[in-house]
VEXMI-220380 format. One record per residue (C-alpha): x, y, z; residue number from 0; residue in one letter. Coordinates in steps of 0.2 Angstrom, whole numbers, always signed. Example, Ala and Ser with C-alpha at 12.3 -4.5 7.8 and 13.67 -1.06 7.14 Angstrom:
       x       y       z   resi   resn
     +62     -22     +39      0      a
     +68      -5     +36      1      s
This chain:
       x       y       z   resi   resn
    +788    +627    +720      0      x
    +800    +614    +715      1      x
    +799    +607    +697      2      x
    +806    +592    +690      3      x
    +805    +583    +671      4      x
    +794    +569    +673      5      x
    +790    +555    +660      6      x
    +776    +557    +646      7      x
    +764    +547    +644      8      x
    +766    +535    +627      9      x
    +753    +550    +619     10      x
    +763    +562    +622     11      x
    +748    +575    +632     12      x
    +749    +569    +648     13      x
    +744    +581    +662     14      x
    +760    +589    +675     15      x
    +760    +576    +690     16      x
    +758    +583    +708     17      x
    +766    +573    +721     18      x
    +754    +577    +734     19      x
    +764    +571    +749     20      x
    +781    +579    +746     21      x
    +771    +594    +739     22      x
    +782    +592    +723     23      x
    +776    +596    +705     24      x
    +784    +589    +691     25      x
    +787    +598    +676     26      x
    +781    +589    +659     27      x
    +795    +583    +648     28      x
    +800    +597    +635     29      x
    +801    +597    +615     30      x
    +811    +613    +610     31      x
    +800    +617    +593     32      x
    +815    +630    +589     33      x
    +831    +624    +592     34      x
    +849    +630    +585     35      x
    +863    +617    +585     36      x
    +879    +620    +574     37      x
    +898    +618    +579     38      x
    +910    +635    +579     39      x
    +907    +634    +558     40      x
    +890    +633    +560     41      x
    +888    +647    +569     42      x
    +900    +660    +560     43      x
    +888    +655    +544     44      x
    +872    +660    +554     45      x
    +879    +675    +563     46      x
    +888    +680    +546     47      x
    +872    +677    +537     48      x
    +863    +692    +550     49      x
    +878    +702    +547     50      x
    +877    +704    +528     51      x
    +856    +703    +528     52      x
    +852    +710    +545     53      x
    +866    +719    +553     54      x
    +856    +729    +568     55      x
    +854    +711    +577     56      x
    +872    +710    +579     57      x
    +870    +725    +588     58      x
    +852    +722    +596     59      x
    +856    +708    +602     60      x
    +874    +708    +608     61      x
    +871    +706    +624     62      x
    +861    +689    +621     63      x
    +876    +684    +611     64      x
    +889    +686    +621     65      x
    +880    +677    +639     66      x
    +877    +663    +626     67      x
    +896    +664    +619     68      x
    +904    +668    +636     69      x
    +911    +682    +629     70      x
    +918    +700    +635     71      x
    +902    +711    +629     72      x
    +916    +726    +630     73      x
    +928    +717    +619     74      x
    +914    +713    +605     75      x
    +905    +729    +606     76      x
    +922    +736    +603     77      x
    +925    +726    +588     78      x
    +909    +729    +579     79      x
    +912    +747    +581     80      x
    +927    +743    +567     81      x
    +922    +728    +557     82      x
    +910    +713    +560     83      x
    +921    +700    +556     84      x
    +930    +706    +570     85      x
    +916    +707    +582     86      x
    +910    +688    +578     87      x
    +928    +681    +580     88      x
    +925    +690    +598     89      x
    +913    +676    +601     90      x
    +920    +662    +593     91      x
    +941    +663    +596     92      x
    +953    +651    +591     93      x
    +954    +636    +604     94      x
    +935    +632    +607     95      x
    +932    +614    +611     96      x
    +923    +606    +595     97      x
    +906    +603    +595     98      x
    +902    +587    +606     99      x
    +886    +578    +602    100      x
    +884    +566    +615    101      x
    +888    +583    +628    102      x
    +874    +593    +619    103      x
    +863    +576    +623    104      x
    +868    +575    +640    105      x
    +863    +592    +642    106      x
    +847    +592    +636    107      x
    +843    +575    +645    108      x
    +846    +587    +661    109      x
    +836    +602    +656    110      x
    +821    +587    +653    111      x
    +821    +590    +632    112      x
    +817    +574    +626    113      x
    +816    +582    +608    114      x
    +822    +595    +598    115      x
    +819    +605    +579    116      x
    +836    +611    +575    117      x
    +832    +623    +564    118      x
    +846    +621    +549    119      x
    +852    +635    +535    120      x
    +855    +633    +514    121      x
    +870    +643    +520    122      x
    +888    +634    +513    123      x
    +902    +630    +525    124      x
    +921    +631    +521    125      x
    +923    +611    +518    126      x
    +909    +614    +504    127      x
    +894    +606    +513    128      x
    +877    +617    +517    129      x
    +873    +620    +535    130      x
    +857    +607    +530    131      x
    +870    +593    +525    132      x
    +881    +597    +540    133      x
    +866    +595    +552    134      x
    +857    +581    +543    135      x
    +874    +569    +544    136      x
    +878    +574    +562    137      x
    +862    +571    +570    138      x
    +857    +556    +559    139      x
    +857    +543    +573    140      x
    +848    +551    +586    141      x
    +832    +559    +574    142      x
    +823    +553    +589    143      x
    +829    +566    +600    144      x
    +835    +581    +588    145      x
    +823    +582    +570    146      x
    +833    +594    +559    147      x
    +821    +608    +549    148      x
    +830    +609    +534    149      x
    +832    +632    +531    150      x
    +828    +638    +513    151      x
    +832    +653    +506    152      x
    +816    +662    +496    153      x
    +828    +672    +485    154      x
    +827    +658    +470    155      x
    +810    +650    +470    156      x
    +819    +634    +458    157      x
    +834    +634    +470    158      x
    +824    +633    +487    159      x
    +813    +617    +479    160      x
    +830    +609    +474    161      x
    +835    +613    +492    162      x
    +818    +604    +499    163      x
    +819    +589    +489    164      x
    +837    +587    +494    165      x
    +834    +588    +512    166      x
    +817    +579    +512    167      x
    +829    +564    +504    168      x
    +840    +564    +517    169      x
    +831    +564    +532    170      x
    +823    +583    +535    171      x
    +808    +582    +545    172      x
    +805    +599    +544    173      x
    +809    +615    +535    174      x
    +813    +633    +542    175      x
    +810    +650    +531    176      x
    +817    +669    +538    177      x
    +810    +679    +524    178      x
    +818    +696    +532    179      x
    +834    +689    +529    180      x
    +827    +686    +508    181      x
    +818    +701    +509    182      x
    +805    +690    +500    183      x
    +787    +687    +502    184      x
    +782    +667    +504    185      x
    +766    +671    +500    186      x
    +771    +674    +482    187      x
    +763    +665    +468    188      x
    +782    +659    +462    189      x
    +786    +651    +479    190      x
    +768    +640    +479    191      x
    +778    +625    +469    192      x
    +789    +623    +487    193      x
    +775    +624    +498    194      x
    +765    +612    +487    195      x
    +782    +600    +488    196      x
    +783    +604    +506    197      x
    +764    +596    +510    198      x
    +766    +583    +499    199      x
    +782    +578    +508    200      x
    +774    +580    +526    201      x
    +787    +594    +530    202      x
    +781    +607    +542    203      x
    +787    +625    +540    204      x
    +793    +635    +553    205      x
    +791    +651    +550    206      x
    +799    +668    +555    207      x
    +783    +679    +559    208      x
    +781    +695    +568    209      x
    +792    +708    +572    210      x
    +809    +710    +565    211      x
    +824    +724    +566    212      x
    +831    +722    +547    213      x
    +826    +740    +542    214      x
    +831    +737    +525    215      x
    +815    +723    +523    216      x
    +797    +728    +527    217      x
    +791    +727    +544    218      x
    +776    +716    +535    219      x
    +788    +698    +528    220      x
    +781    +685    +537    221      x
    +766    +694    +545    222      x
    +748    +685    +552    223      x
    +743    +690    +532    224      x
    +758    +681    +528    225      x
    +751    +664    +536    226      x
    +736    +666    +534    227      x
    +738    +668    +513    228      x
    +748    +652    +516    229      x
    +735    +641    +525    230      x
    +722    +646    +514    231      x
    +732    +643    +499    232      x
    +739    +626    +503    233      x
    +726    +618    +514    234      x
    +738    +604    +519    235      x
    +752    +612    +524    236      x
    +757    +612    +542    237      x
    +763    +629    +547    238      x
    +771    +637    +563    239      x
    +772    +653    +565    240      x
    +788    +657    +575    241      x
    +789    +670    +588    242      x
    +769    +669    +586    243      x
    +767    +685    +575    244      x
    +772    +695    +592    245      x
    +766    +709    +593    246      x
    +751    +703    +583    247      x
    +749    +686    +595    248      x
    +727    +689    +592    249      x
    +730    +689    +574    250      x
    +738    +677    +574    251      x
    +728    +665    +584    252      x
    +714    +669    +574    253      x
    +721    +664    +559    254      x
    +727    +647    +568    255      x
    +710    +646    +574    256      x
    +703    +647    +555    257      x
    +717    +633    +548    258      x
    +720    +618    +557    259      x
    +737    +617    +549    260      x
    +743    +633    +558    261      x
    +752    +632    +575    262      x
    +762    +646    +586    263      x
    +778    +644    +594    264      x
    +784    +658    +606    265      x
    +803    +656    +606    266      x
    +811    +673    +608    267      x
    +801    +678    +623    268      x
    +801    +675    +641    269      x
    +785    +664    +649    270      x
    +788    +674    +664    271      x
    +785    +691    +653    272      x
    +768    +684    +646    273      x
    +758    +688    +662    274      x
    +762    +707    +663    275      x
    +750    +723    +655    276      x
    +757    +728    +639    277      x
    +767    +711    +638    278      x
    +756    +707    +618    279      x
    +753    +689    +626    280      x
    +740    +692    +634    281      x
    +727    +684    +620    282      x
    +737    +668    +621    283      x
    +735    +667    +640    284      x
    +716    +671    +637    285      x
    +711    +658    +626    286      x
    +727    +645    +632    287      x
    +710    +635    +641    288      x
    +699    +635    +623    289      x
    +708    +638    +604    290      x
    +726    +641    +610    291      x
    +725    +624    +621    292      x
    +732    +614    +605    293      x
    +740    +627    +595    294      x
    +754    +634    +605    295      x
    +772    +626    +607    296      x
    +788    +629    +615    297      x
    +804    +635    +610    298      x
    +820    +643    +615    299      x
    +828    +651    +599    300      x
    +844    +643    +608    301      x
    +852    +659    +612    302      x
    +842    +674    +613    303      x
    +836    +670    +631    304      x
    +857    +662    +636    305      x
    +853    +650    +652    306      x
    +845    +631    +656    307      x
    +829    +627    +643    308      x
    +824    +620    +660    309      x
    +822    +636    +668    310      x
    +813    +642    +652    311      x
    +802    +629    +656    312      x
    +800    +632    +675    313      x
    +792    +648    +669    314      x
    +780    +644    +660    315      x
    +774    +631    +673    316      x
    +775    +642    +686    317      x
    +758    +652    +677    318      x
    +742    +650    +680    319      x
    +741    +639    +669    320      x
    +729    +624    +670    321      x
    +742    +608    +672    322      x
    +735    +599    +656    323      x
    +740    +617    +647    324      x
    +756    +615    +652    325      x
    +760    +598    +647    326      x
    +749    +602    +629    327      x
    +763    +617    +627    328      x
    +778    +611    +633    329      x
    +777    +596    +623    330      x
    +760    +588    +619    331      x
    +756    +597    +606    332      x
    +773    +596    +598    333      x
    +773    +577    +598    334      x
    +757    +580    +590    335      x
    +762    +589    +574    336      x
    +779    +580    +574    337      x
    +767    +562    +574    338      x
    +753    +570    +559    339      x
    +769    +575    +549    340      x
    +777    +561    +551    341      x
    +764    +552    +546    342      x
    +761    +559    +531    343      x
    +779    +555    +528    344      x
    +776    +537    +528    345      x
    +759    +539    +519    346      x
């Protein structure tokens, strides 16, 4: 079968087109509801930032890194042996090309994104700016294509409000929260003054859910419980749960089921894994006809899955999938929440 990015419709939930003579389908337009976009110092801050809260991704996930990085997987594996400074300056050596903008556009033009959620981090760079600052400056003339989430940190309830209010003033259309790199629980009573701010301001929160490898934090930070004490709490917030909760994707629908607030995003896993016994994805694919047809988007976590977002895409097309499914999950109903939050912005 061969796929293409095709146009949206002005609603944004317009089925996938099938070109009945040529036998073509073409592939709904993509939103990419968990994006990562950072120059070199950028990412030495996030993959510092696992390091010194959740070192075994470093190792977990070496191989990811280093496809995404272009790097020698022998030469960095050898390196975090000794010291993990030594290992990240594996991936990111001297001489790298800066960060290009209009490239990183041109790309995602290609791989048929017409919309991103860079997720962005508290996290300060060496010229003194956060990571939220950085992101919120570069990005500012095209927030129709990339839509920065501002990160908080959870360690300092008053600090992570300050962080909201200063990012919601300069443009954020989102937020992002890993609380396994806090080792905090966001559905503590101390952290309800953000996620009151967070509705008020029409800021949706992305949410790290589901399984994690920091053995120093409970398996349980950002369980289904987790969003589902969230939605119950704070009625108007908009949540996504990242990763979906996997392993507990039924949970997890469930409780998006119950709160109209609550969406999934499956960034992290493979479409093309979904289908098989044993996979956990299994109620997603169940119910993707009936409660998860409006509840579920895409995402790529950037470099977890290195390769085209297109081919991402492709694989979750290539399911048997009904065609207004796709398009609702590919993009639909991310242009949906993006539009409700947005216009509670305005409001």
């Amino acid at each position: 079968m061969n796929l293409s990015s095709g146009p949206a419709t002005s609603n944004g939930t317009a089925t996938a087109t099938v070109v009945a003579d040529a036998g073509v389908r073409v592939r709904p337009p993509v939103v990419d509801a968990c994006s990562l976009v950072y120059d070199d110092a950028g990412w030495r801050v996030y993959l510092n930032r696992l390091g010194e809260n959740a070192p075994e991704y470093l190792d977990v996930f070496s191989a990811s890194f280093c496809r995404y990085f272009g790097a020698s997987h022998t030469a960095y594996r050898d390196a975090l042996a000794l010291r993990r400074q030594d290992a990240v300056d594996v991936l990111l050596p001297p001489g790298r090309p800066p960060f290009d903008l209009a490239a990183h556009l041109a790309d995602r033009e290609r791989q048929g994104v017409t919309r991103e959620f860079a997720m962005g981090s508290p996290e300060q760079l060496p010229d003194g700016r956060t990571v939220n600052e950085w992101l919120l400056e570069t990005v500012r003339g095209v927030t129709d294509r990339v839509q920065v989430w501002a990160g908080l940190s959870l360690r300092d309830p008053a600090d992570a409000l300050r962080e909201l209010e200063r990012s919601a003033a300069a443009g954020a259309a989102g937020l992002c929260v890993i609380p396994f790199l806090d080792g905090t629980d966001p559905a503590d009573p101390r952290f309800s003054p953000v996620w009151d701010a967070a509705a008020a301001a029409g800021l949706p929160v992305w949410l790290h859910t589901g399984h994690h490898f920091a053995r120093s934090h409970p398996s349980g930070l950002g369980s289904w419980r987790t969003v589902e004490a969230l939605a119950a709490r704070h009625r108007e917030l908009l949540l996504v749960a990242g990763h979906a909760g996997w392993p507990d994707v039924q949970e997890m629908l469930l409780t998006a089921a119950r709160h109209p607030g609550v969406f999934l995003e499956f960034s992290s896993h493979r479409p093309r894994h979904m289908p098989k016994p044993g996979s956990g994805w299994e109620p997603l694919l169940h119910h993707a006809r009936g409660m998860a047809r409006d509840r579920v988007l895409f995402g790529t976590s950037t470099w977890v899955n290195p390769g085209p977002t297109g081919s991402l895409a492709d694989e979750l097309a290539a399911l048997a999938l009904p065609a207004e499914v796709v398009t609702a999950w590919l993009s639909g109903n991310a242009e949906a929440l993006a539009a409700r939050a947005a216009g509670t912005r305005a409001g």
